[in-house]
Backbone as CSV, one residue per row, in Angstrom:
resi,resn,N_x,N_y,N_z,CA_x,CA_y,CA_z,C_x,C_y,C_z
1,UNK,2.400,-16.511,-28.683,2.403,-15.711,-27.451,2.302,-14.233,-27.818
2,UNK,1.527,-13.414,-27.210,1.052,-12.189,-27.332,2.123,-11.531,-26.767
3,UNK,3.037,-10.777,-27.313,4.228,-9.720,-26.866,3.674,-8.091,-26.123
4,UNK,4.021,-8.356,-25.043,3.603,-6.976,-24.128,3.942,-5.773,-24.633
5,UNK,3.244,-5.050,-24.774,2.990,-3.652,-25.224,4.523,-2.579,-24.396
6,UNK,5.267,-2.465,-25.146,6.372,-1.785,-24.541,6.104,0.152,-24.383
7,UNK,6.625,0.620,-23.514,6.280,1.824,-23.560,7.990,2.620,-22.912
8,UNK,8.167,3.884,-23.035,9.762,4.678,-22.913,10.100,4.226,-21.502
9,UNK,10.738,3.540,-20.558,11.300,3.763,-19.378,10.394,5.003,-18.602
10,UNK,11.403,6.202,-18.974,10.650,7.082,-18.147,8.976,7.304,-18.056
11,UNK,8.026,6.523,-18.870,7.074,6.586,-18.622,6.629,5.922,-17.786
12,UNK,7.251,4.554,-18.332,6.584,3.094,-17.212,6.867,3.880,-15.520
13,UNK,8.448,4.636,-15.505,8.417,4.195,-13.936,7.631,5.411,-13.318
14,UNK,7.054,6.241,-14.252,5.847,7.614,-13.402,4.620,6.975,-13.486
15,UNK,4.075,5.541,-14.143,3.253,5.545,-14.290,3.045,4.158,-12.881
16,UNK,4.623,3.615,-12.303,4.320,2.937,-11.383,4.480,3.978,-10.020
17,UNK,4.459,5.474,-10.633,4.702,5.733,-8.845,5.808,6.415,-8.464
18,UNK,6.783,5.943,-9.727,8.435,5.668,-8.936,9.342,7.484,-8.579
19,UNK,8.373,8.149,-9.807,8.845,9.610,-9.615,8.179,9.789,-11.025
20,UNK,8.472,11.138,-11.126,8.224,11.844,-12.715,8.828,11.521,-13.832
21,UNK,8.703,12.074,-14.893,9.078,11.582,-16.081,10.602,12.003,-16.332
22,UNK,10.708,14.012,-15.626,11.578,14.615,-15.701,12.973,13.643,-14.627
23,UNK,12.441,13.118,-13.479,13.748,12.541,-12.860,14.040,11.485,-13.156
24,UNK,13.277,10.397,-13.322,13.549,9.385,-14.048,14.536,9.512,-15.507
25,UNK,14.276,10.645,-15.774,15.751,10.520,-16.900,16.809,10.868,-16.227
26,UNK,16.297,11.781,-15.315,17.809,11.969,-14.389,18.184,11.298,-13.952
27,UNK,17.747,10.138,-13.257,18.152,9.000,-12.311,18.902,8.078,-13.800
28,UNK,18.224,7.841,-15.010,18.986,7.486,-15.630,20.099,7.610,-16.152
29,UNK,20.287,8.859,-16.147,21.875,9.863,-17.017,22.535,9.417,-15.824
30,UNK,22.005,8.984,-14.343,22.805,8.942,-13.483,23.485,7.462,-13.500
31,UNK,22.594,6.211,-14.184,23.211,5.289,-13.784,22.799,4.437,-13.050
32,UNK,21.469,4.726,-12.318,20.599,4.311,-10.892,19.874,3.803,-11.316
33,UNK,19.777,3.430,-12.718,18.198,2.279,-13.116,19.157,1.376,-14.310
34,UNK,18.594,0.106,-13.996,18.681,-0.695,-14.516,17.641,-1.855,-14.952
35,UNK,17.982,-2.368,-16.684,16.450,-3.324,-16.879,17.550,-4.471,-16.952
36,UNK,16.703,-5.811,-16.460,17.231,-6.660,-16.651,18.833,-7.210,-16.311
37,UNK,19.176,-6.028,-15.518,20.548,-6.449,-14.881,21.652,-5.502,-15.695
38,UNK,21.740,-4.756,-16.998,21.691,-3.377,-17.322,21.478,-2.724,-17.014
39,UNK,22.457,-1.736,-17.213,22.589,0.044,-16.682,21.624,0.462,-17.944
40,UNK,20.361,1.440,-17.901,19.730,1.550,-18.684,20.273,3.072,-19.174
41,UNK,19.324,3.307,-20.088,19.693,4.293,-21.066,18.952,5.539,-21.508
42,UNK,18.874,6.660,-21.680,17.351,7.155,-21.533,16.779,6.960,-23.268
43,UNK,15.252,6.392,-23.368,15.303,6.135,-23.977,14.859,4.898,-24.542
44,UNK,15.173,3.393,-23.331,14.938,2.418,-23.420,13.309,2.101,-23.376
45,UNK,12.869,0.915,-24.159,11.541,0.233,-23.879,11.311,-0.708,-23.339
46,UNK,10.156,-0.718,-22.055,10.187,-1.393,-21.270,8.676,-2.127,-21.016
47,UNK,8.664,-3.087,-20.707,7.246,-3.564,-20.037,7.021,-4.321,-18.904
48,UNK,6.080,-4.781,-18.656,6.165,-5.266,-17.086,6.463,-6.483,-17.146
49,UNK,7.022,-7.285,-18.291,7.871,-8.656,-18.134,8.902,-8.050,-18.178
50,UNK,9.376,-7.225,-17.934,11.256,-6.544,-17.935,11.071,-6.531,-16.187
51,UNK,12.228,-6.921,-16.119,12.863,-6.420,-14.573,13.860,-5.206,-14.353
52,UNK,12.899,-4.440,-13.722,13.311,-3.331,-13.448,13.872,-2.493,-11.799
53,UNK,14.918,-2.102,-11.975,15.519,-1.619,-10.611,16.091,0.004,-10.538
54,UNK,15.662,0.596,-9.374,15.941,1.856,-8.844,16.336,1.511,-8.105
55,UNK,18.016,2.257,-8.105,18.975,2.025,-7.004,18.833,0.581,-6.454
56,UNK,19.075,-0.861,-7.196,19.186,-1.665,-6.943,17.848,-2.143,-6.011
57,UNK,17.062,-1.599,-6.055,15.482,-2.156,-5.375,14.403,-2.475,-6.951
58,UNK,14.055,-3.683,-6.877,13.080,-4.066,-7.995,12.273,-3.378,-7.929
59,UNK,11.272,-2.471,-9.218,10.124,-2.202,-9.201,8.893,-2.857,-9.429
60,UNK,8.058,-2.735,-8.512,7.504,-3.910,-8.702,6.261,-4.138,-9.910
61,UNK,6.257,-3.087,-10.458,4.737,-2.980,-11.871,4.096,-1.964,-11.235
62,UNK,3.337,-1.925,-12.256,2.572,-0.893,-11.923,1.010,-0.950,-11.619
63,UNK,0.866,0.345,-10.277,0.122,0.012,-9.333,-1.544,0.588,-9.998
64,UNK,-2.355,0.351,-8.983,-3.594,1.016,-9.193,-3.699,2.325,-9.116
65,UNK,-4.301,3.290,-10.017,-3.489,5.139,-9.699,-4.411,5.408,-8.197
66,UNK,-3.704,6.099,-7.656,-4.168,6.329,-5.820,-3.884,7.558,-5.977
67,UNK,-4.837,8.584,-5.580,-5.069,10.110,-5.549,-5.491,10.181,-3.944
68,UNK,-5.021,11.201,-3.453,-5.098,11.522,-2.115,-5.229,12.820,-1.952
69,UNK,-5.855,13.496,-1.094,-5.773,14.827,-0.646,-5.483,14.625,1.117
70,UNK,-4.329,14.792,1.350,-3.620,15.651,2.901,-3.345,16.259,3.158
71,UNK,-3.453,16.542,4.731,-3.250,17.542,5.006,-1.813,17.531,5.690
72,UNK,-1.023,18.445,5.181,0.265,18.637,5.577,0.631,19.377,6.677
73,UNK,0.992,18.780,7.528,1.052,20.012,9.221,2.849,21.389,8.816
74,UNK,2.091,21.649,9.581,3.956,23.014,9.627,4.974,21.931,10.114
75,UNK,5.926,22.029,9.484,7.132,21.722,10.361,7.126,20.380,9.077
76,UNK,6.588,19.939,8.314,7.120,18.507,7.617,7.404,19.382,6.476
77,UNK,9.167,18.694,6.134,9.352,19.050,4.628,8.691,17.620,3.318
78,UNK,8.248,18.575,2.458,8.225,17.861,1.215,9.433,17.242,0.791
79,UNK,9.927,16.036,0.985,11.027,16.100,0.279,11.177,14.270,0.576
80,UNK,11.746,13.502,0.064,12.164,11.970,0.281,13.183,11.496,0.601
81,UNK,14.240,12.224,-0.428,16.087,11.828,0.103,16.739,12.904,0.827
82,UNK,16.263,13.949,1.687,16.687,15.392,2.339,17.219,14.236,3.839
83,UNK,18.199,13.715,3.931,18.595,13.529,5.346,18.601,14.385,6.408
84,UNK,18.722,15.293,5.916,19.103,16.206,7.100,17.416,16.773,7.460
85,UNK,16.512,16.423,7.135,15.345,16.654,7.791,14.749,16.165,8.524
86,UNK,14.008,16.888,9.858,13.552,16.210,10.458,12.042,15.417,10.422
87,UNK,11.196,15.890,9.827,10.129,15.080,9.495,10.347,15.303,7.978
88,UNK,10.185,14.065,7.292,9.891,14.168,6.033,8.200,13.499,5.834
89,UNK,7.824,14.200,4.435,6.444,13.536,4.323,6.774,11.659,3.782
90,UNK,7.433,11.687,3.744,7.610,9.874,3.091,7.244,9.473,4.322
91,UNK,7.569,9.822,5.783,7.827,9.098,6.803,6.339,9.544,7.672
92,UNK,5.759,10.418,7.313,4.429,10.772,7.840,3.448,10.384,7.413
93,UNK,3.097,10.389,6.441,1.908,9.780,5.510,1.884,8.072,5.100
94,UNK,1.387,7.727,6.493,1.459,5.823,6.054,0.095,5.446,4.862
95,UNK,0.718,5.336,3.721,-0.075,4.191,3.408,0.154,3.315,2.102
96,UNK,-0.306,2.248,1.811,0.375,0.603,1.325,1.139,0.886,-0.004
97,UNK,0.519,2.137,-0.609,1.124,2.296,-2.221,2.265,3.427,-1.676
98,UNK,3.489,3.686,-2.603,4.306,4.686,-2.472,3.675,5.852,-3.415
99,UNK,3.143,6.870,-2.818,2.952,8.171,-3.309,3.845,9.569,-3.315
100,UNK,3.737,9.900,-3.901,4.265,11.338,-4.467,3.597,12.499,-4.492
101,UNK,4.190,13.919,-3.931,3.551,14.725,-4.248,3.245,15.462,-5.257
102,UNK,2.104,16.082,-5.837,2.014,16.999,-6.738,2.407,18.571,-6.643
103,UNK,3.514,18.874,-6.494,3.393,19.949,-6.073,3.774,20.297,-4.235
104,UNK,4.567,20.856,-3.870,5.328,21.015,-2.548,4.885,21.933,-1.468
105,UNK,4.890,22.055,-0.718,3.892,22.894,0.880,5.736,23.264,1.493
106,UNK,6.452,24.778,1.063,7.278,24.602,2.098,6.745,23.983,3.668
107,UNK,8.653,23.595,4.336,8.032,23.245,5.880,7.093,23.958,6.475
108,UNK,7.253,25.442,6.031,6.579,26.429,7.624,5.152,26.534,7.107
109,UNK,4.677,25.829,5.798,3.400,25.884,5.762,2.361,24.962,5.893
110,UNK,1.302,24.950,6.040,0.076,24.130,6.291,-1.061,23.687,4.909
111,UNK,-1.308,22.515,5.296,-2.800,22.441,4.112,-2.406,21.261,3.159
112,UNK,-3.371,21.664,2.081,-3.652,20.364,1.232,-2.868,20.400,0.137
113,UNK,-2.179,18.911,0.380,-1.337,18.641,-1.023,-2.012,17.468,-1.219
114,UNK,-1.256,17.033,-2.755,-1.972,15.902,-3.852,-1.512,15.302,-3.342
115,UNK,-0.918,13.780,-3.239,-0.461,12.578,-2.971,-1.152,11.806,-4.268
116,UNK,0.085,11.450,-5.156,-0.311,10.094,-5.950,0.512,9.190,-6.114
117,UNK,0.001,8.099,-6.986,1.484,7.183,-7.712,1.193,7.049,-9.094
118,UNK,0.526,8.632,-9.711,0.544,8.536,-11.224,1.382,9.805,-11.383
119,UNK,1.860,8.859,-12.403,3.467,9.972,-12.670,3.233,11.021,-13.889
120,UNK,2.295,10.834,-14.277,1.443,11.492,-15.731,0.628,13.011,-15.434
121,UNK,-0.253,12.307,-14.283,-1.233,13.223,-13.206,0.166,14.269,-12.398
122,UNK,1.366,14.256,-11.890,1.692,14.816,-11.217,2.391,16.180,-12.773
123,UNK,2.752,14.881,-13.442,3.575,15.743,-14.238,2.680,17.140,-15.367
124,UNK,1.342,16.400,-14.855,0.486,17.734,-15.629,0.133,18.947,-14.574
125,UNK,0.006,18.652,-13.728,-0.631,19.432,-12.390,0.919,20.240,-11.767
126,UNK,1.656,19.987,-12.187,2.947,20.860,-11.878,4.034,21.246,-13.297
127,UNK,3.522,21.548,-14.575,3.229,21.857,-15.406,2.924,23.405,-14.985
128,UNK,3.949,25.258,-15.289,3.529,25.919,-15.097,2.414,26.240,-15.771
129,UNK,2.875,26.088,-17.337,2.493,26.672,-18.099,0.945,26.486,-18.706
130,UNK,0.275,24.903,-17.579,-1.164,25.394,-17.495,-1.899,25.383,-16.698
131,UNK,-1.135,26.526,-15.888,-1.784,27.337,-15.024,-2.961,27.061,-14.044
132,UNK,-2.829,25.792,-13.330,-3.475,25.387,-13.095,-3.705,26.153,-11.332
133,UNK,-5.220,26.261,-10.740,-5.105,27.362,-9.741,-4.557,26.616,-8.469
134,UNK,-4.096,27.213,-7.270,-3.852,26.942,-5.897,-4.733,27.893,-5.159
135,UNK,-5.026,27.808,-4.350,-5.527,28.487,-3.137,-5.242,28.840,-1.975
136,UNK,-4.863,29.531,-1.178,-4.047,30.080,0.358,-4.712,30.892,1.102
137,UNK,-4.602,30.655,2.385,-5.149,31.778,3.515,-4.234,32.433,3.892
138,UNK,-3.975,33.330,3.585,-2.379,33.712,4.657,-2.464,35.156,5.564
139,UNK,-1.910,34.782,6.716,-1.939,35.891,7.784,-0.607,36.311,7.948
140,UNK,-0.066,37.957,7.875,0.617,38.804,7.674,0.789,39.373,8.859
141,UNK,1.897,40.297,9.357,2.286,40.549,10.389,1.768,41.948,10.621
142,UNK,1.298,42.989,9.821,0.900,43.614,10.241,-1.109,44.562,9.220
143,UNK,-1.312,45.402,9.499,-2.579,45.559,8.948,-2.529,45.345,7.639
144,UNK,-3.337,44.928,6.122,-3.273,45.261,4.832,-3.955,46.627,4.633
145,UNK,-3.387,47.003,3.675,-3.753,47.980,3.453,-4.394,47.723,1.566
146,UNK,-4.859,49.036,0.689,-5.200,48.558,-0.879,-4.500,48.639,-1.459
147,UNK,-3.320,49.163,-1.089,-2.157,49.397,-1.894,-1.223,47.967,-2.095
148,UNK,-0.848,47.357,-0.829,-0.502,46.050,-0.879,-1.778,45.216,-1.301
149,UNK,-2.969,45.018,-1.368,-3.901,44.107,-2.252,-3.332,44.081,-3.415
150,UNK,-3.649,45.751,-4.077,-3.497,45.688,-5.667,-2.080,45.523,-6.171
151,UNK,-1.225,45.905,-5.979,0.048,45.332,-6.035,0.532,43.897,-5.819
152,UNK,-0.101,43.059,-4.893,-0.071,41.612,-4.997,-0.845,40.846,-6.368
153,UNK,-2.104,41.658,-6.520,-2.741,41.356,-7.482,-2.586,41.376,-8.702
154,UNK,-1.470,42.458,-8.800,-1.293,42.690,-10.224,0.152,42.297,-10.655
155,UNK,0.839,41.538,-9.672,2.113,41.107,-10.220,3.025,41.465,-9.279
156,UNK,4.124,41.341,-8.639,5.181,41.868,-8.003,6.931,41.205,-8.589
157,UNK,7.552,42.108,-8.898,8.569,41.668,-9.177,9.440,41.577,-7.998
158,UNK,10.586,40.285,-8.151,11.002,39.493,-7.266,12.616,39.654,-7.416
159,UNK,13.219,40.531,-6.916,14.901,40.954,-7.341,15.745,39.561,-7.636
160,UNK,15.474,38.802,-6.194,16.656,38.076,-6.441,16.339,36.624,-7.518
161,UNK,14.759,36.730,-7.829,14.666,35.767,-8.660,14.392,36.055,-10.544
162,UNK,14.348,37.664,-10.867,14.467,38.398,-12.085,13.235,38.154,-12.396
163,UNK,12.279,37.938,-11.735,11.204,37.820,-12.260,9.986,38.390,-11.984
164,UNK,8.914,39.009,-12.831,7.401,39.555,-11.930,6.481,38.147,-12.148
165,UNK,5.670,38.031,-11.392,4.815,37.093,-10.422,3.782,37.454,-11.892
166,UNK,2.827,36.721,-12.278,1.504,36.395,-13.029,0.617,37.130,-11.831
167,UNK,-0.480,37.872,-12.872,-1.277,38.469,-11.768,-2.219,37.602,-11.140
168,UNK,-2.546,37.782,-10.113,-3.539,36.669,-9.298,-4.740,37.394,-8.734
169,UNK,-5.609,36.453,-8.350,-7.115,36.633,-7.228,-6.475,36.882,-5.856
170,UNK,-6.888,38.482,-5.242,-6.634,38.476,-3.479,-7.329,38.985,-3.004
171,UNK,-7.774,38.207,-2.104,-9.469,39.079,-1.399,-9.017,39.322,0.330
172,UNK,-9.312,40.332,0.631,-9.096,40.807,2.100,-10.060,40.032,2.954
173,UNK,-10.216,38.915,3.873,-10.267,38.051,4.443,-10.947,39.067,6.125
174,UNK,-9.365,39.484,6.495,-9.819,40.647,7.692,-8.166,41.140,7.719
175,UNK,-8.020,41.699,8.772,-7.468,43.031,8.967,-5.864,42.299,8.764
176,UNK,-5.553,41.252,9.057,-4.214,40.519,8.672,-4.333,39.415,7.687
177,UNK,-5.515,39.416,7.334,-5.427,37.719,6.691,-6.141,38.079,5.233
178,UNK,-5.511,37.551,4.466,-6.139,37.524,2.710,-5.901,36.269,2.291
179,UNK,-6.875,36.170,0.872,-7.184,34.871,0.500,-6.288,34.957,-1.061
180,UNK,-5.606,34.095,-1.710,-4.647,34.177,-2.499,-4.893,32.799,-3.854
181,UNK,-5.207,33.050,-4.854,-5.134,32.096,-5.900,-4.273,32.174,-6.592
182,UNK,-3.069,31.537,-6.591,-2.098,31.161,-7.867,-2.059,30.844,-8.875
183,UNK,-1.278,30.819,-9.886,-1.499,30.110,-11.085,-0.048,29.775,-11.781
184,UNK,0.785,29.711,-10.485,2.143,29.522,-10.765,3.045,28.710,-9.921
185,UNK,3.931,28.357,-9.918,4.577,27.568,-8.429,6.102,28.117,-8.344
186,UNK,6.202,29.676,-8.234,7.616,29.908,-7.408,7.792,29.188,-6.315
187,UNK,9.055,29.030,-5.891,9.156,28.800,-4.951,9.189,29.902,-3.523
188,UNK,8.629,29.483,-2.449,8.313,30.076,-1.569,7.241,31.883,-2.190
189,UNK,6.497,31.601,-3.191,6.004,32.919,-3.604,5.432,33.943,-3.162
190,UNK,4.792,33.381,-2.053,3.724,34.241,-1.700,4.554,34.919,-0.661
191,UNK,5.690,34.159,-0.014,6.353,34.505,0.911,7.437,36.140,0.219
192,UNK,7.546,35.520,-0.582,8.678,36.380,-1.466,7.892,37.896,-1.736
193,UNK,6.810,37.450,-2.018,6.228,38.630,-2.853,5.605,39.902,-1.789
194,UNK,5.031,39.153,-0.608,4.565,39.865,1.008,6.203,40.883,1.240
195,UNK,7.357,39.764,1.088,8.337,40.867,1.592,8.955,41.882,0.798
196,UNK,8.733,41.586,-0.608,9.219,42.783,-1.433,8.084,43.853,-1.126
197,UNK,6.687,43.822,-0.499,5.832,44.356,-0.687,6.033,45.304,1.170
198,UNK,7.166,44.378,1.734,7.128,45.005,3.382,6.675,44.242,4.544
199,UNK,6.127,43.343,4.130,5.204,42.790,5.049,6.052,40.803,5.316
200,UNK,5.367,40.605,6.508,6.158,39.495,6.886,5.334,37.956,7.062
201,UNK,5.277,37.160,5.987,4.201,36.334,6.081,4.036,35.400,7.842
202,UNK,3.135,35.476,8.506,3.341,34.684,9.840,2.865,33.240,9.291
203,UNK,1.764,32.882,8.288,0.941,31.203,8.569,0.035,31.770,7.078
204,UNK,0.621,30.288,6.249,0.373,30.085,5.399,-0.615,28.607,5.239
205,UNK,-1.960,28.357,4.438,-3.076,27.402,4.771,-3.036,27.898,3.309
206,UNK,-2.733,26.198,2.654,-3.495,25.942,1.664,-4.775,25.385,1.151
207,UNK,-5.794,25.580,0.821,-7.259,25.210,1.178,-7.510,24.475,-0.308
208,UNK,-7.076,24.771,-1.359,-7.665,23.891,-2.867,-6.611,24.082,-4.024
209,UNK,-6.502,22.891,-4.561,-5.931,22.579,-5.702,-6.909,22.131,-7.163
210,UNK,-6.496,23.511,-7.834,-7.467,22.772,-8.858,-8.989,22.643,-8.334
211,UNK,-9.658,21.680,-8.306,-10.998,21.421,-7.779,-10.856,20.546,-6.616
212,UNK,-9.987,20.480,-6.184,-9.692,19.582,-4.307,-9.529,20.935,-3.620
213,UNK,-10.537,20.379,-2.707,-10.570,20.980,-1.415,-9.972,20.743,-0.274
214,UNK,-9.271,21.275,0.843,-8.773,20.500,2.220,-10.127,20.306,2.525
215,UNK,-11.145,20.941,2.369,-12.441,20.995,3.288,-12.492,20.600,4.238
216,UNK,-12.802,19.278,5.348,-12.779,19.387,7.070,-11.571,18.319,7.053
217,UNK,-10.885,18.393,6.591,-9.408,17.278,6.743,-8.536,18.389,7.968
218,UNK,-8.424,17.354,8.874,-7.584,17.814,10.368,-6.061,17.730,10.178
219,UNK,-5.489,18.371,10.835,-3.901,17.996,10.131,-3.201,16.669,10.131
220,UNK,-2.756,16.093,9.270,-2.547,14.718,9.357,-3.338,13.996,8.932
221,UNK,-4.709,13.954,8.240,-5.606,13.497,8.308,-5.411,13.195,6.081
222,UNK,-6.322,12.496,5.839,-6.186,11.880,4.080,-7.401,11.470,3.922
223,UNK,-8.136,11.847,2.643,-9.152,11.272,2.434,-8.534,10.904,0.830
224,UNK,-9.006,9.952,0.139,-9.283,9.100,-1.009,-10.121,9.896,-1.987
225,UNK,-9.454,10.410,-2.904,-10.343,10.929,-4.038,-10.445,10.565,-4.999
226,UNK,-11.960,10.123,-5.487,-12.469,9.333,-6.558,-13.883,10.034,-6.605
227,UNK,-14.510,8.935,-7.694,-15.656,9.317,-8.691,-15.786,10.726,-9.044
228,UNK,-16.610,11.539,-9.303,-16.622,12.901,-9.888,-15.883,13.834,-9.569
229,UNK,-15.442,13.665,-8.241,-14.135,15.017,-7.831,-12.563,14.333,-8.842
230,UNK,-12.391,12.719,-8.817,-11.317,12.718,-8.877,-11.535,12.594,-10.918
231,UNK,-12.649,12.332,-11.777,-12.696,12.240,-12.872,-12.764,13.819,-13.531
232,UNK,-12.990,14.933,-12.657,-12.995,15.985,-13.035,-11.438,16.543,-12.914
233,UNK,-10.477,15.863,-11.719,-9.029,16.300,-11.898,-8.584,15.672,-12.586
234,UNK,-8.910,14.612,-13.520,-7.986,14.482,-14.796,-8.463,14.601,-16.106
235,UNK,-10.242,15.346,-15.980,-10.164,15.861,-17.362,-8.998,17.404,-17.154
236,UNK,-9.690,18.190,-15.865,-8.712,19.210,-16.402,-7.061,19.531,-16.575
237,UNK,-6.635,17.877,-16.264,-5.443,17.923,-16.901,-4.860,17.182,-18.137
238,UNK,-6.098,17.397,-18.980,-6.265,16.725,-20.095,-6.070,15.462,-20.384
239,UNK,-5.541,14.592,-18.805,-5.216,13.302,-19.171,-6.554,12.095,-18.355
240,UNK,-6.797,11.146,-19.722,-7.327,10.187,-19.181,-7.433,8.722,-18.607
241,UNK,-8.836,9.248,-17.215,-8.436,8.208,-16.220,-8.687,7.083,-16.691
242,UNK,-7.636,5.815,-15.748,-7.633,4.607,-16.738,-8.503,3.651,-15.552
């Protein structure tokens, strides 16, 4: 009998979907996974003849990788176990595989996030350190001026977070609205950086990740990304599609 190819825990369960590599050890230090009726360990090797459980729910193997681009409306948080929210994306986005996001849309913003159930793909694409781009429309509360361009552009430091911002792409759009490329994922950044700068972000539209586009996706709306759009998002995250 041919013995199944074992691979670390935390890999198997990003590679079924289940979360990242980084929580899956957390969920383990916690106690919440178990193989075979064992409290597991971080560390352990596993394969898909092992029986495996998160928080006492079997996992079931691992799935076909499912890449998605949606569109995320205002008002849904990113988030899965946040009770206290009122729309979560777990509960908005129906469909048969459990997906994950790459990367988070606070509530008050709009546009295109990743949706997958490859735990490899998320964990490279939210990865600061390669810099991979975002894209934003964002409309401001009152006129721009060049002084706030080039100062967004060239970095803004952020008091309460000790940090200056990586310089970015910002193109004046019209008289409230500029176009914004990232290459970082503070949290709430763009928001942060408008108010150290004075200004009050009103509506934030994310339009591309990497080489995904929202392009004509309506809010709520998912299209399926494959052949050359989706083989070009995992050369440039150096990982290959299986």
């Amino acid at each position: 009998m041919v013995e199944k190819k074992k691979e670390r825990l935390n890999k198997y369960l990003a590679a079924c979907g289940i979360c990242s590599r980084r929580d899956a050890d957390k969920m383990i230090e916690e106690g919440r996974i178990t193989v075979n009726g064992s409290v597991a360990v971080v560390g352990n090797m596993v394969s898909d003849t092992d029986t495996i459980a998160v928080n006492g729910k079997t996992v079931s193997g691992k799935n076909k990788k499912v890449v998605l681009a949606y569109y995320k409306q205002v008002g849904i948080t990113c988030t899965e176990r946040d009770k206290y929210a009122e729309k979560k994306i777990s509960d908005q986005l129906k469909f048969p595989v459990r997906l994950t996001y790459a990367g988070r849309l606070d509530k008050d913003s709009e546009g295109l996030l990743i949706m997958t159930n490859d735990g490899a793909l998320i964990d490279a694409m939210m990865r600061g350190a390669n810099r991979h781009e975002k894209e934003y429309v964002v409309k401001v509360d009152k006129e721009l001026t060049q002084d706030f361009l080039e100062s967004m552009a060239g970095g803004v430091y952020l008091k309460e977070l000790d940090i200056t911002t990586r310089p970015c792409k910002i193109t004046m759009v019209g008289k409230y609205t500029f176009n914004i490329v990232l290459t970082q994922g503070v949290n709430r950044q763009i928001r942060r950086m408008s108010k150290t700068l004075g200004y009050e972000v009103k509506e934030i539209k994310r339009t591309r990740v990497m080489n995904i586009m929202l392009a004509n996706l309506k809010p709520g709306e998912y299209r399926i990304i494959q052949g050359e759009e989706l083989q070009k998002l995992y050369k440039d995250c150096n990982i290959r599609y299986k």
